[in-house]
C-alpha positions as CSV (number, residue, x, y, z in Angstrom):
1,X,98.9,14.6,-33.7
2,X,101.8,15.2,-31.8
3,X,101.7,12.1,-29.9
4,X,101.6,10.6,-33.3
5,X,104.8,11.1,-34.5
6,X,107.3,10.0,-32.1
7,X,105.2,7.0,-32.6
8,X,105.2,7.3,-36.4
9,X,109.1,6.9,-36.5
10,X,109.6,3.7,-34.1
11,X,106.3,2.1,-36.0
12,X,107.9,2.6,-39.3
13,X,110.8,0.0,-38.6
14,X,108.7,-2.3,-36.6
15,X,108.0,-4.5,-39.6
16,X,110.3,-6.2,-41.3
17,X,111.4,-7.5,-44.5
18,X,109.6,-11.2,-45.8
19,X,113.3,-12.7,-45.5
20,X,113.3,-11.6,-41.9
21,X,109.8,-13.0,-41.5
22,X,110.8,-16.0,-42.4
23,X,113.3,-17.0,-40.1
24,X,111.0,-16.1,-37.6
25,X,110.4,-20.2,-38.1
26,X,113.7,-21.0,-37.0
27,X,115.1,-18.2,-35.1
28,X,114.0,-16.2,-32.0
29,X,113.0,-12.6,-32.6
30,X,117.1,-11.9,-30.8
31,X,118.1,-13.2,-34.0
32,X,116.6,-11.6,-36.2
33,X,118.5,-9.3,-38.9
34,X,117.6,-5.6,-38.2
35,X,115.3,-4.4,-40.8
36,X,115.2,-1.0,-42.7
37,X,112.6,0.2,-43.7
38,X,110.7,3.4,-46.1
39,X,107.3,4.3,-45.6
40,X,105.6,6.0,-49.1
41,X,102.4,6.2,-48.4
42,X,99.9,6.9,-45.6
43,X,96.1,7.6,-44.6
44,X,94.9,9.7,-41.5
45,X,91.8,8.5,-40.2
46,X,89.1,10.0,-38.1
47,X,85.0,9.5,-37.4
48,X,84.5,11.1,-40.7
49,X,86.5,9.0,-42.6
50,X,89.7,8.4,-44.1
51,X,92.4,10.8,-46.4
52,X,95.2,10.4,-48.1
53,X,98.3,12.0,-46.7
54,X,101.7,13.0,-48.4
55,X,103.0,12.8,-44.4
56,X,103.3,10.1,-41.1
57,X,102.6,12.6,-39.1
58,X,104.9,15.2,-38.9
59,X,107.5,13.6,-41.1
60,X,107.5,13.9,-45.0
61,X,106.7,10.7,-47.3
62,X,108.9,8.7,-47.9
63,X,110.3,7.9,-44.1
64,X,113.4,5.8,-43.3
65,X,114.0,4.0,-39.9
66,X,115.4,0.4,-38.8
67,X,114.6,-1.6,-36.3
68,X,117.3,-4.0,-34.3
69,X,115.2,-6.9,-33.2
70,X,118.3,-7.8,-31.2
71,X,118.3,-4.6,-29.0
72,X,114.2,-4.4,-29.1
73,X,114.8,-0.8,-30.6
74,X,113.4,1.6,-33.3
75,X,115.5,4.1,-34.7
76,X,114.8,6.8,-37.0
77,X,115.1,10.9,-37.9
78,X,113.1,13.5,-36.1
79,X,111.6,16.4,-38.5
80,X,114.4,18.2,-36.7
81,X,117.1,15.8,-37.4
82,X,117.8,14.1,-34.7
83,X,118.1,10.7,-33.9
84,X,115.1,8.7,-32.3
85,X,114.8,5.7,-30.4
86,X,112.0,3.7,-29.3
87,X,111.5,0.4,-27.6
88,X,110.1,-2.4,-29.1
89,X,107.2,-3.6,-26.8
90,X,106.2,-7.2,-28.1
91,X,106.8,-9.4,-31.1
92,X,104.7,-12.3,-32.4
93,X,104.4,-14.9,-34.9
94,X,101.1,-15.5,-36.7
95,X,100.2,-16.8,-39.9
96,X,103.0,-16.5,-41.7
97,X,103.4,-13.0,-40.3
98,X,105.4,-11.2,-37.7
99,X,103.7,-9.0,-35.8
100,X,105.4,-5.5,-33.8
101,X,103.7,-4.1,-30.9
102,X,103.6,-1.2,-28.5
103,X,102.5,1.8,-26.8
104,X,104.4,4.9,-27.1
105,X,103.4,8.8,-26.4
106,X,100.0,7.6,-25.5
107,X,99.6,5.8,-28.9
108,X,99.5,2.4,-29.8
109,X,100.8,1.2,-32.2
110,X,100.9,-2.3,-34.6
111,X,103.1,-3.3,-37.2
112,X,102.4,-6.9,-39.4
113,X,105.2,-8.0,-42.1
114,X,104.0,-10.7,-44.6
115,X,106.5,-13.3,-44.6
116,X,106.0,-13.7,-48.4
117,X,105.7,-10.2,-49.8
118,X,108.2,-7.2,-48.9
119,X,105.1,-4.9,-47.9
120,X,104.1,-3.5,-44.3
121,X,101.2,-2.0,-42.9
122,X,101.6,0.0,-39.9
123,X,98.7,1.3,-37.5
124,X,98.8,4.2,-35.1
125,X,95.9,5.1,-32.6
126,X,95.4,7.9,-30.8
127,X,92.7,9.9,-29.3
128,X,89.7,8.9,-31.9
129,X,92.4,9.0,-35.1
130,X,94.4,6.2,-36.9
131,X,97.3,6.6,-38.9
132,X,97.6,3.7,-41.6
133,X,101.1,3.5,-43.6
134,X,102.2,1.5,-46.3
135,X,106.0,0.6,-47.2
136,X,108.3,-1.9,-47.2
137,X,111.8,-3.6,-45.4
138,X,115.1,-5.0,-46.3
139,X,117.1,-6.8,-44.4
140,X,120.1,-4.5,-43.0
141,X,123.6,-5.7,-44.2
């Protein structure tokens, strides 16, 4: 689970806000606002089956991080409370959606933003378990 969390805080700020989505449309990803971002709720996954979880991984529900679409960087707190960074792999566009990719810790990780609602859906993988989290973005001032 480890592996998991360092994960868990960049994938949180991977998705941004709907008004962020859409100016995907007219401006390149560089352009982007940066987004932040609070996870509430999440779901650990395994063979078995699925739970509910009051925690991302380490980290305690609900979660803040942003992500700076500009720099290609996640930032968030460590359980420890320190700051975290993260690169931000790849970034598509896709029915009405932009999409947030990468690989971090041994994880992988994906991160779709509707470009009409303010809600994300985040997906972690990692050795035969997914963590699934629900939240939303706002566009940083």
């Amino acid at each position: 689970m480890g592996k998991i969390t360092s994960l868990a805080l960049a994938l949180v700020a991977t998705a941004p806000s709907p008004a962020l989505a859409q100016q995907t449309a007219v401006a390149p990803a560089g352009q982007i606002a940066p987004a932040h971002c609070t996870l509430t709720k999440a779901m650990m996954c395994r063979e078995g089956g699925c739970t509910p979880s009051d925690s991302f991984g380490e980290l305690k529900l609900p979660t803040k991080v942003s992500l700076d679409f500009v720099r290609k960087v996640l930032l968030g707190i460590s359980p420890d409370g320190f700051a975290t960074a993260s690169s931000l792999d790849s970034l598509a566009v896709a029915d009405n959606q932009l999409i947030a990719y990468g690989v971090d810790h041994g994880s992988s990780w994906m991160a779709p933003a509707s470009a009409t609602e303010p809600s994300i859906t985040i997906a972690v993988s990692s050795q035969h378990t997914v963590l699934s989290a629900f939240g939303s973005c706002v566009a940083a001032n």
